[in-house]
C-alpha positions as CSV (number, residue, x, y, z in Angstrom):
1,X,-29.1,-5.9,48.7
2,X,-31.6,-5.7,45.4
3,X,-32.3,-2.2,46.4
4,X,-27.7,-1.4,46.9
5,X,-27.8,-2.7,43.0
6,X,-30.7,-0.7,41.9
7,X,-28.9,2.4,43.5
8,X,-25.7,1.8,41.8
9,X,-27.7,1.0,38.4
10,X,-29.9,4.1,38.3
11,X,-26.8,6.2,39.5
12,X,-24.8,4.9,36.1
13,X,-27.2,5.8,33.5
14,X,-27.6,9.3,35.7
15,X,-23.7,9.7,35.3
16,X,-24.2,8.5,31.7
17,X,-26.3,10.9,30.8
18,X,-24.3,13.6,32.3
19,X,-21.1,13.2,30.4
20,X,-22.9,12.5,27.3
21,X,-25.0,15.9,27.9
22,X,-21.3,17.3,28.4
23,X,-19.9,15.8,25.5
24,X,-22.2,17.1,22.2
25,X,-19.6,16.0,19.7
26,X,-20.2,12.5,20.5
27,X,-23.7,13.0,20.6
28,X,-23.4,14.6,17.2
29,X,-21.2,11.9,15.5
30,X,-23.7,9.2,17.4
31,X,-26.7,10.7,15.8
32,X,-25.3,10.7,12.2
33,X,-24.6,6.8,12.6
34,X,-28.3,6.3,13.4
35,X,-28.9,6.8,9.5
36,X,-30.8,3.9,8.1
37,X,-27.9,3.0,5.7
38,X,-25.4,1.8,8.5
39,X,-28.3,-0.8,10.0
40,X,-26.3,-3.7,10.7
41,X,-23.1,-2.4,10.5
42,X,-20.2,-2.6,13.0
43,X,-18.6,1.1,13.7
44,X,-16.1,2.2,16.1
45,X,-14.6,5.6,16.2
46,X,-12.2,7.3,18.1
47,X,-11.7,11.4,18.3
48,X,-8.8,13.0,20.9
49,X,-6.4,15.5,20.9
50,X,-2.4,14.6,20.9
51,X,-2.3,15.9,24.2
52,X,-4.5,13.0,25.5
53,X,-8.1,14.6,25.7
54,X,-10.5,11.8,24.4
55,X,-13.3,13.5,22.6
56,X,-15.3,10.9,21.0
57,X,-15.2,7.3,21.9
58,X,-17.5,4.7,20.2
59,X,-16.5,1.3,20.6
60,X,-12.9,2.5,20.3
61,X,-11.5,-0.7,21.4
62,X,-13.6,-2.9,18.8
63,X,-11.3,-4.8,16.7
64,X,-12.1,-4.4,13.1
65,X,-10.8,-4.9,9.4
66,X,-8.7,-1.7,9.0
67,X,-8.2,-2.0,5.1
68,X,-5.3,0.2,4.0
69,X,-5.9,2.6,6.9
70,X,-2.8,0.0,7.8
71,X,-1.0,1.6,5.6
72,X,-0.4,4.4,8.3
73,X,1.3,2.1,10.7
74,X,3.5,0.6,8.2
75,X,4.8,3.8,6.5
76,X,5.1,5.4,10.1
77,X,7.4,2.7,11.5
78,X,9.7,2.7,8.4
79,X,9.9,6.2,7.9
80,X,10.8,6.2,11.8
81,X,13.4,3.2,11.6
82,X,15.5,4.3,8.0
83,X,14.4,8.0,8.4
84,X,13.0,9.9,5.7
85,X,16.4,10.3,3.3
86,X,16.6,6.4,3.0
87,X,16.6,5.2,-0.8
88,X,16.7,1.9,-2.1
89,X,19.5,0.7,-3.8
90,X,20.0,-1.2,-7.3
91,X,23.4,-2.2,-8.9
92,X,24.6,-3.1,-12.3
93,X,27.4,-5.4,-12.1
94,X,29.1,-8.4,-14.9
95,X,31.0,-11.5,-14.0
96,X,33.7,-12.4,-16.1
97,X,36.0,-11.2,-18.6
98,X,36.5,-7.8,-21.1
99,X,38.8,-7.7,-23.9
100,X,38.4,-5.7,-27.4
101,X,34.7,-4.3,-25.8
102,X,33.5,-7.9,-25.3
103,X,32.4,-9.2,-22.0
104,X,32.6,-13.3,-22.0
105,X,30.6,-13.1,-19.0
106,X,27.2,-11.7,-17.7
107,X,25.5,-8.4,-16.8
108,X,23.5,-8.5,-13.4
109,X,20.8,-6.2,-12.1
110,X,21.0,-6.9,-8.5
111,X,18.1,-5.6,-6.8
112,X,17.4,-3.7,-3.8
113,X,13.6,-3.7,-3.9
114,X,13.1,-0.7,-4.7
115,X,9.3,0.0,-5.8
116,X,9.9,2.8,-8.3
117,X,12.2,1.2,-10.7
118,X,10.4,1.4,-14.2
119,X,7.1,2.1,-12.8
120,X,5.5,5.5,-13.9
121,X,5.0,7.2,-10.9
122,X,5.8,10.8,-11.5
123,X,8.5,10.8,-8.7
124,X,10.4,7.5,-10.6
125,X,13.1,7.9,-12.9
126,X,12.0,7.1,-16.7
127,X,12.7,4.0,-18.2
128,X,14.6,5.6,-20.9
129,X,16.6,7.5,-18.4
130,X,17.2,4.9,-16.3
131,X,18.5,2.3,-18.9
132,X,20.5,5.2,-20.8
133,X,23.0,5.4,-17.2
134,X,23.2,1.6,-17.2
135,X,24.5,1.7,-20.9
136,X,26.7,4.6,-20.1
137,X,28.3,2.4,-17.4
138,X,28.8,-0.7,-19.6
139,X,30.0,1.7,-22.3
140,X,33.0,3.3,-19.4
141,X,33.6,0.1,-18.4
142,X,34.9,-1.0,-22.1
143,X,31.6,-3.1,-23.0
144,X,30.0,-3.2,-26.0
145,X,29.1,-6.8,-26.7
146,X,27.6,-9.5,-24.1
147,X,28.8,-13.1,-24.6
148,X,26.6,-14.3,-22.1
149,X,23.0,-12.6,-21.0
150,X,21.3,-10.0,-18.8
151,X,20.1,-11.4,-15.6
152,X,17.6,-9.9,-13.2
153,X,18.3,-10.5,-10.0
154,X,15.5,-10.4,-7.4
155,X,17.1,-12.6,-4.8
156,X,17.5,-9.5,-2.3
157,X,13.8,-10.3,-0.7
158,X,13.7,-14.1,0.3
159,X,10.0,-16.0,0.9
160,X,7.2,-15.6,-0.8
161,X,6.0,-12.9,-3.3
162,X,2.3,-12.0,-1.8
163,X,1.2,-12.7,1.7
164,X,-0.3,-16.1,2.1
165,X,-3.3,-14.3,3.5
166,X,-4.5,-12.8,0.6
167,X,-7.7,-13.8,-1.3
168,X,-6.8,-16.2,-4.3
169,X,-9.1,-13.3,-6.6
170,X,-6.8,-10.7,-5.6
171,X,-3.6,-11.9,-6.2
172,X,-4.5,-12.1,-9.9
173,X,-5.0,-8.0,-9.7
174,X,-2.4,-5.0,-9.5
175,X,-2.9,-3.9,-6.0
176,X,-2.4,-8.1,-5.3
177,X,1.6,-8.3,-7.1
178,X,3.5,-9.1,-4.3
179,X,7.0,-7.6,-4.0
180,X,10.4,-8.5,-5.1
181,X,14.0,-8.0,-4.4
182,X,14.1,-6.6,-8.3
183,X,10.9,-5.1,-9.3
184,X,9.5,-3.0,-12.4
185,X,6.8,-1.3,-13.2
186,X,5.2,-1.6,-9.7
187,X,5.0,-5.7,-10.7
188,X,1.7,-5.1,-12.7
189,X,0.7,-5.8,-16.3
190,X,-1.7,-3.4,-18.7
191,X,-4.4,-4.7,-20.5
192,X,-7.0,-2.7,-22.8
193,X,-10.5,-4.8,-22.3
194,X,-13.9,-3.9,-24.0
195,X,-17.0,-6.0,-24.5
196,X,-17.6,-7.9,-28.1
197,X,-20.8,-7.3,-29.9
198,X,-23.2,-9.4,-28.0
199,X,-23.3,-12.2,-25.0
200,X,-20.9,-14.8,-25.5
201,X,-18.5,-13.4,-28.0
202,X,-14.7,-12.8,-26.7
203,X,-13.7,-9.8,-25.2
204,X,-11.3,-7.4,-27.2
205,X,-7.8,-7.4,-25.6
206,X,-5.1,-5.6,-26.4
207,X,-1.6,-5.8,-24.4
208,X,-0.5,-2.7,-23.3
209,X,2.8,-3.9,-21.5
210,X,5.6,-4.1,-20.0
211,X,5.6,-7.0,-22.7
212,X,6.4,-10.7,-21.5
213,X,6.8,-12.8,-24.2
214,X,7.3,-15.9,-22.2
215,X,3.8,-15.8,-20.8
216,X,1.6,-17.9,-22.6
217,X,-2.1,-16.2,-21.7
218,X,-4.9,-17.9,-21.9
219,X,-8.6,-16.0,-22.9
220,X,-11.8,-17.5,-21.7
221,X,-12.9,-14.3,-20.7
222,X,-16.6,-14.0,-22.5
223,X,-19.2,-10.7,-22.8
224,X,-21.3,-11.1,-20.2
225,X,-25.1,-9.9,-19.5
226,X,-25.6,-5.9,-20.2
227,X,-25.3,-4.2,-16.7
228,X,-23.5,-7.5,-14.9
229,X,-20.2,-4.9,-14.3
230,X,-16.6,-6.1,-14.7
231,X,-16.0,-9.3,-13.3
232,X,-13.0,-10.6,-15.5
233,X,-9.7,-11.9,-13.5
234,X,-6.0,-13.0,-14.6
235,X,-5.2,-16.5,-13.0
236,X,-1.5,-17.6,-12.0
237,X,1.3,-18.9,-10.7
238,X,4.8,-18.6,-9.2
239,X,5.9,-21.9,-11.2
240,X,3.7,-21.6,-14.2
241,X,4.6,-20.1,-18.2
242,X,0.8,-19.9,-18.0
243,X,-1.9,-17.2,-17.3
244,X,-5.3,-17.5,-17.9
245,X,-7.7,-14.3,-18.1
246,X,-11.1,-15.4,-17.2
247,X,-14.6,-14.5,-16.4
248,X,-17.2,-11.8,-18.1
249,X,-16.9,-7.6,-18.7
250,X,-20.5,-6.7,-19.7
251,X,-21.6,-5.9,-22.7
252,X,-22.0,-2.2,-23.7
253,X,-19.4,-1.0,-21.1
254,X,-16.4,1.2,-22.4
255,X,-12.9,0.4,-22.8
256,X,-10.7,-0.4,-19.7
257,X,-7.5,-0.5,-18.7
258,X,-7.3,-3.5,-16.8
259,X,-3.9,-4.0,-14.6
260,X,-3.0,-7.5,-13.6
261,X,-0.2,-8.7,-11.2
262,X,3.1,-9.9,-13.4
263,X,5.0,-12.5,-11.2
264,X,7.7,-12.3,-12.9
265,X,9.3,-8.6,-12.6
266,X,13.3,-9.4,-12.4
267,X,12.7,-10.8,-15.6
268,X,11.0,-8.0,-17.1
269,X,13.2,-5.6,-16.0
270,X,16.3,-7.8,-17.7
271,X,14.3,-8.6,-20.9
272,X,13.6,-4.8,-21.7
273,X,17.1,-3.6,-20.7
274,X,18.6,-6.6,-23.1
275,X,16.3,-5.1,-25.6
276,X,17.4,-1.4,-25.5
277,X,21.0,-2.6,-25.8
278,X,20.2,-4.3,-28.4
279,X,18.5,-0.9,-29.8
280,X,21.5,0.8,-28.9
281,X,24.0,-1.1,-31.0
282,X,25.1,-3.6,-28.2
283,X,25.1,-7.4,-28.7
284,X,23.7,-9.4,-26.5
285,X,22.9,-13.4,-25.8
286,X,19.4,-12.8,-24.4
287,X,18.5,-12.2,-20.9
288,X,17.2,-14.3,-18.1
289,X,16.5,-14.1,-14.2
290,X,16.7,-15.4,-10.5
291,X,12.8,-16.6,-10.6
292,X,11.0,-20.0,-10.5
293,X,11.6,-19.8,-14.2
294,X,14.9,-20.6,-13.7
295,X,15.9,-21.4,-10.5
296,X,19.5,-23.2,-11.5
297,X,21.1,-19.4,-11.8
298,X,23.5,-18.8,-9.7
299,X,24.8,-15.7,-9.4
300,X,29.2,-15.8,-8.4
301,X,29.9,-14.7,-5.0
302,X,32.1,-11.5,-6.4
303,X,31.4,-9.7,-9.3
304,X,32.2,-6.5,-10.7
305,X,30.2,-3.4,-9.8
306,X,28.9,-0.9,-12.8
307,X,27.1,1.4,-11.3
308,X,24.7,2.1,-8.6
309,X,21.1,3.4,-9.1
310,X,19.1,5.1,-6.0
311,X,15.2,5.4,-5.6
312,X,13.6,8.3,-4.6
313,X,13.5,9.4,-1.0
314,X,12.0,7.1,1.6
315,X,9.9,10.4,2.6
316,X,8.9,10.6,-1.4
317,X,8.0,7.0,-1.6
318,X,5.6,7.1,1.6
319,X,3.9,10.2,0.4
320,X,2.8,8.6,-2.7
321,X,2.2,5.2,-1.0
322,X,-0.2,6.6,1.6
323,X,-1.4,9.4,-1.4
324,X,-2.5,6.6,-3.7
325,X,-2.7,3.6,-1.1
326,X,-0.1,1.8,-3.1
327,X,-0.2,-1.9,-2.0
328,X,3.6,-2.6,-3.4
329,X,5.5,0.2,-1.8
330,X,3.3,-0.6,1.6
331,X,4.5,-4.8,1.4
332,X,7.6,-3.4,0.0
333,X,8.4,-1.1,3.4
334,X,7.4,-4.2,5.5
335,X,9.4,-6.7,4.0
336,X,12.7,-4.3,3.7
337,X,12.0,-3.9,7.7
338,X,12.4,-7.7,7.7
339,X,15.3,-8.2,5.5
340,X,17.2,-4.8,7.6
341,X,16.2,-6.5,11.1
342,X,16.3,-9.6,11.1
343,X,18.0,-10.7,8.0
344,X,14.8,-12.4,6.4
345,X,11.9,-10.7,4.3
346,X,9.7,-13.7,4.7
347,X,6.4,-12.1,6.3
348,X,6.7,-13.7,9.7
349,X,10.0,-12.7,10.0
350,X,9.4,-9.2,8.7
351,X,6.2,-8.4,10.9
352,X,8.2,-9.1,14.1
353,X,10.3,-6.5,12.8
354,X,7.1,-4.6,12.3
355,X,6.4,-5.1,15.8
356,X,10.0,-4.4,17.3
357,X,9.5,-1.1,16.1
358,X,5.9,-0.5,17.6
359,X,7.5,-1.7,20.7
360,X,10.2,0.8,20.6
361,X,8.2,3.3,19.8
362,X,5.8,2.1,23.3
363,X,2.8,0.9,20.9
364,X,3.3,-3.0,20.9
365,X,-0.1,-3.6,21.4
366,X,0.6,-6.0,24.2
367,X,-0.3,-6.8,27.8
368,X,1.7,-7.6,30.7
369,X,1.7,-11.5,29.4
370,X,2.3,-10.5,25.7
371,X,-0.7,-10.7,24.6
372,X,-2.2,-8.8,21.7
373,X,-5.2,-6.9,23.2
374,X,-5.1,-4.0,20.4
375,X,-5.1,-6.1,17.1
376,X,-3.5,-8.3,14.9
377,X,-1.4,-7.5,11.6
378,X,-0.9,-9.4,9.2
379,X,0.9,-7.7,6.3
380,X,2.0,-4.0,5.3
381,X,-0.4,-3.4,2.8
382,X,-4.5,-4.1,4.7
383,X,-5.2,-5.7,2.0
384,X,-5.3,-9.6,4.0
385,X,-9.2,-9.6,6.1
386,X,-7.2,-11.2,8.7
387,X,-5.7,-8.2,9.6
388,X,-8.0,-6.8,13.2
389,X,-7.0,-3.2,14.6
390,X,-9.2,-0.8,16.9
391,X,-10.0,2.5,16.3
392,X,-8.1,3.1,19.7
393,X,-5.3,1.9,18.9
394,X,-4.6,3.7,16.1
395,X,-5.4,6.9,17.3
396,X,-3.0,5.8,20.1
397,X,-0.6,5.4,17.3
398,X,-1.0,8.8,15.5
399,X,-0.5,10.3,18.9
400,X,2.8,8.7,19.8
401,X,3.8,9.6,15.9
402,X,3.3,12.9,16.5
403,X,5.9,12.8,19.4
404,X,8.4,11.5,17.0
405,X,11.2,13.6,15.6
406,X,10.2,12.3,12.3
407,X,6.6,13.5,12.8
408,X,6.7,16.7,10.7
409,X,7.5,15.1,7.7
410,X,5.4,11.7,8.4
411,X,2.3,14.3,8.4
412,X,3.3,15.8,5.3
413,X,3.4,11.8,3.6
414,X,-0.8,12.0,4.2
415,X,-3.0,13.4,1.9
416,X,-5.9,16.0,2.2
417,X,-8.9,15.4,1.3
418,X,-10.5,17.0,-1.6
419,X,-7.2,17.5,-3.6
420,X,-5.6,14.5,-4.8
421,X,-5.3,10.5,-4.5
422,X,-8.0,8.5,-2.5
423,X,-8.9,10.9,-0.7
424,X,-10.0,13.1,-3.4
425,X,-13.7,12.9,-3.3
426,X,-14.1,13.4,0.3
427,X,-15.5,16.8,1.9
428,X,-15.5,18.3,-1.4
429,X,-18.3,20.8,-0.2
430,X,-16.0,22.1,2.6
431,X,-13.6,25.4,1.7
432,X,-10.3,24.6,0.9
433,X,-8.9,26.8,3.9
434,X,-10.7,23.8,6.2
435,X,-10.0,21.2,4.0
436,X,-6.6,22.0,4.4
437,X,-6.6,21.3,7.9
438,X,-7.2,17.7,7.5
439,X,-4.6,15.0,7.3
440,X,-6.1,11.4,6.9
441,X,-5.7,8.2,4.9
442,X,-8.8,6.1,3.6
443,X,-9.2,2.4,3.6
444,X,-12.0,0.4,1.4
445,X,-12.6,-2.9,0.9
446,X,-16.0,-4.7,0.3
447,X,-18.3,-3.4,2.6
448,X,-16.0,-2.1,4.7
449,X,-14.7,2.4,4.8
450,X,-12.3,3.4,6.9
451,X,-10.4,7.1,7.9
452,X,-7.9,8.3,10.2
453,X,-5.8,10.8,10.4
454,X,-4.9,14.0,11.7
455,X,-6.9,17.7,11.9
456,X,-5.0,20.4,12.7
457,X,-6.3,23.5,14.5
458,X,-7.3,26.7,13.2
459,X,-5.1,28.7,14.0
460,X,-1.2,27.8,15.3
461,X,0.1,24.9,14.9
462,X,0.9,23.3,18.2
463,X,1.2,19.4,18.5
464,X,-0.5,19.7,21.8
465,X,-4.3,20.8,20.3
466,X,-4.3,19.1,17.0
467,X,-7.0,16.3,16.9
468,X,-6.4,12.6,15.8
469,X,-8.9,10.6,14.9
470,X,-9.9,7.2,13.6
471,X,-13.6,5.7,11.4
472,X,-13.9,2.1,10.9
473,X,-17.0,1.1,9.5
474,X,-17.3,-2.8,8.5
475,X,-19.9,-4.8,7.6
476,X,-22.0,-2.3,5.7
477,X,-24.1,-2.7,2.6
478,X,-24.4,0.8,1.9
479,X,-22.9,2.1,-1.2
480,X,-19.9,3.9,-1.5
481,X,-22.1,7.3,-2.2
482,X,-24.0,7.1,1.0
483,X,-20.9,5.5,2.7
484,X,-19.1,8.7,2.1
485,X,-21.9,11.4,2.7
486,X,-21.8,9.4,6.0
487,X,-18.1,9.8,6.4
488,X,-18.2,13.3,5.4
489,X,-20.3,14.4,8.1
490,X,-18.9,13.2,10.9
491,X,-15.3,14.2,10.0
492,X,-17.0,17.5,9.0
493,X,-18.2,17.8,12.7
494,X,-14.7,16.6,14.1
495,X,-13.6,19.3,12.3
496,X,-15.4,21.9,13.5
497,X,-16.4,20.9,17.0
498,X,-15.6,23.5,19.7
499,X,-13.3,22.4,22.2
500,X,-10.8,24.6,23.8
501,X,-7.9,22.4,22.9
502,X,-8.6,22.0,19.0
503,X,-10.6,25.6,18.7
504,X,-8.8,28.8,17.4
């Protein structure tokens, strides 16, 4: 009997050996993951082509922290479910009365979540623009003065703001704003910061905007020890006139423009529209807004509609979410899934209808039991720890995308490497003609890089021989330098391995 298991053990490594002496592009990738700066670290990688043809696999189905490599899953579903001409919908509307140009009622800007509005995005209307049509509208519709005020209305995403999952530290931070039915300026506030002259003294700030003059900020923030980095935070709260900017930004370090979350965008968006009117000749009351400022405001079942504002293309929108890993259009496209499908933008109810779509596209995830053997997500954006995927899966996922009909554009929504957004500083020693060729999306948290994407091959372009691929690397203390020479190299070899499927 010992010498049956012996047999069977000796005749395992033999095939072993054999498939990985028939496979040198896992051999390759494995020996660029020996390097001294990945000791510790847990890896898992995944290479095949769409047409099933597993290439590399390396602890493909380790679950891991996928950072905003998530980001892929959640643009890919909603650009599949609305389709890629889907915009995002805001109305002006007033309650009440007009006679002789006066309105004894108020002005409404009814939300549709859409992430653009007043933020500076290149592919957002401008404020100025934006505000001008409202006017205009108010202006056909006989109004001139306001005898009552300008009300943001964010109620069009119920539940809360952020995910609950998120670290308390990040929330306080641009890429932690949480979403809203009524947002503006992508829900973020700029600060200019700079050290004072020595340890101890108060750091310089300057208030950049969108201004909130109801926020009363508090600023313990100190100068801290020459070379101790930037470690300054904005504390607050849902319920709170209060925000309190605290910790230390090193002394001798230049000038920064530091972004902090803004809970309060529907009344941002309402003050600075009130106050172009205002500019503009109008009178006005003031403005207010459906927040936990002032959660009395009700707003009357009918009103009358103005005139309707639409956000850029869905397609647009995904391109620069994935392009710049924008946290608030990614929760944004999750919690609009919820409120379409199942009436609720709360984040349990709007990752089940994350999930519904996985499941229709044959993704779910689950086994025969319903089970979740692939992963667990917990938000839209990677940004909550608890969020576990496997490189597997998402290569699994990129495949079936690339049997969608929306598949052509969804590819066109990632960015290359090398040219713009995250992804800029990756295989920048490559030639463009072979840069060109890759499609992927980076992920980065605190120890942890991630990639995954798409390369296309050489020559043609037929879905069948293009390569997916997914990187997770967690747990590493590398620095982002040799994190990235890493990274390079073994999406360098993916690129140019030899098989007949992916080959020109």
């Amino acid at each position: 009997m010992r010498q049956k298991i012996l047999f069977f053990i000796v005749l395992f490594f033999v095939c072993a050996s054999v498939v990985r002496a028939e496979n040198p592009y896992q051999q390759e990738i494995e020996a660029i993951l020996s390097d001294p700066a990945l000791r510790g670290a847990s890896i898992g990688i995944c290479a095949e082509t769409t047409d099933g043809q597993r290439l590399v696999d390396i602890h493909s189905d380790r679950l891991m922290i996928p950072s905003s490599n998530l980001k892929l899953i959640t643009t890919g579903a909603a650009l599949h479910h609305f389709g890629k001409d889907y915009r995002f919908k805001t109305k002006l509307a007033y309650s009440g009365t007009v006679k002789d140009s006066t309105l004894t009622g108020n002005v409404y800007i009814i939300g549709g979540a859409d992430p653009t509005l007043g933020s500076v995005d290149a592919i957002a209307t401008k404020e100025e623009v934006l505000f001008e049509s409202w006017a205009k509208a108010l202006l056909k519709a006989g109004i001139r003065h306001i005898r009552g005020e300008i009300i943001g209305d964010g109620s069009y995403l119920d539940g809360m703001k952020e995910s609950p999952l998120w670290q308390y530290d990040d929330i306080g931070t641009y890429y932690g704003s949480g979403t809203s039915g009524l947002q503006w300026h992508e829900n973020y506030i700029s600060i200019k910061v700079s050290p004072g002259y020595q340890v101890g003294d108060c750091l310089n700030i300057e208030f950049i905007g969108p201004d909130t003059p109801w926020i009363d900020y508090h600023l313990p923030c100190r100068t801290g020890e020459r070379g101790s980095g930037d470690q300054v935070y904005l504390y607050t709260h849902d319920d709170s006139r209060t925000a309190v900017l605290t910790g230390c930004f090193a002394l001798g370090k230049p000038v920064k423009n530091l972004k902090v979350s803004n809970k309060f965008p529907e009344r941002t968006c309402a003050f600075l529209f009130n106050k172009y009117l205002q500019k503009q000749g109008f009178s006005t009351r003031g403005y207010n807004a459906f927040d936990t400022l002032s959660d009395t405001l009700v707003r009357p079942k009918k009103v009358q509609p103005l005139v309707e504002t639409n956000s850029p293309s869905l397609k647009d929108i995904i391109r620069s979410c994935n392009t710049e890993s924008n946290n608030v259009y990614a929760e944004t496209l999750l919690r609009v899934l919820g409120k379409e499908m199942c009436a609720s933008a709360c984040y349990d109810s709007s990752l089940v209808a994350l999930d519904s779509v996985l499941f229709t596209l044959g993704i779910s995830g689950r086994d025969s039991s319903g089970r979740k053997v692939d992963g667990i997500i917990r938000d839209g954006s990677g940004l909550a720890r608890h969020n576990l995927l496997s490189a597997g899966y998402m290569c699994r996922f990129l495949r079936t995308m690339a049997a969608s009909p929306c598949y052509k554009d969804y590819l066109t929504t990632i960015p290359q490497p090398g040219l713009h957004g995250t992804v800029q500083p990756c295989l920048r020693l490559l030639p463009s003609s072979e840069r060109r060729r890759v499609r992927m999306k980076s992920g980065s948290m605190s120890g942890i890089r991630c990639y995954s994407g798409y390369i296309t091959p050489a020559h043609g372009s037929e879905k069948g021989r293009t390569l997916v691929f997914s990187l997770f690397i967690n747990n590493t203390t590398a620095d982002q330098y040799q994190q990235r020479a890493i990274t390079d190299k073994i999406i360098s070899a993916l690129l140019h391995s030899k098989a007949p499927d992916i080959s020109e």
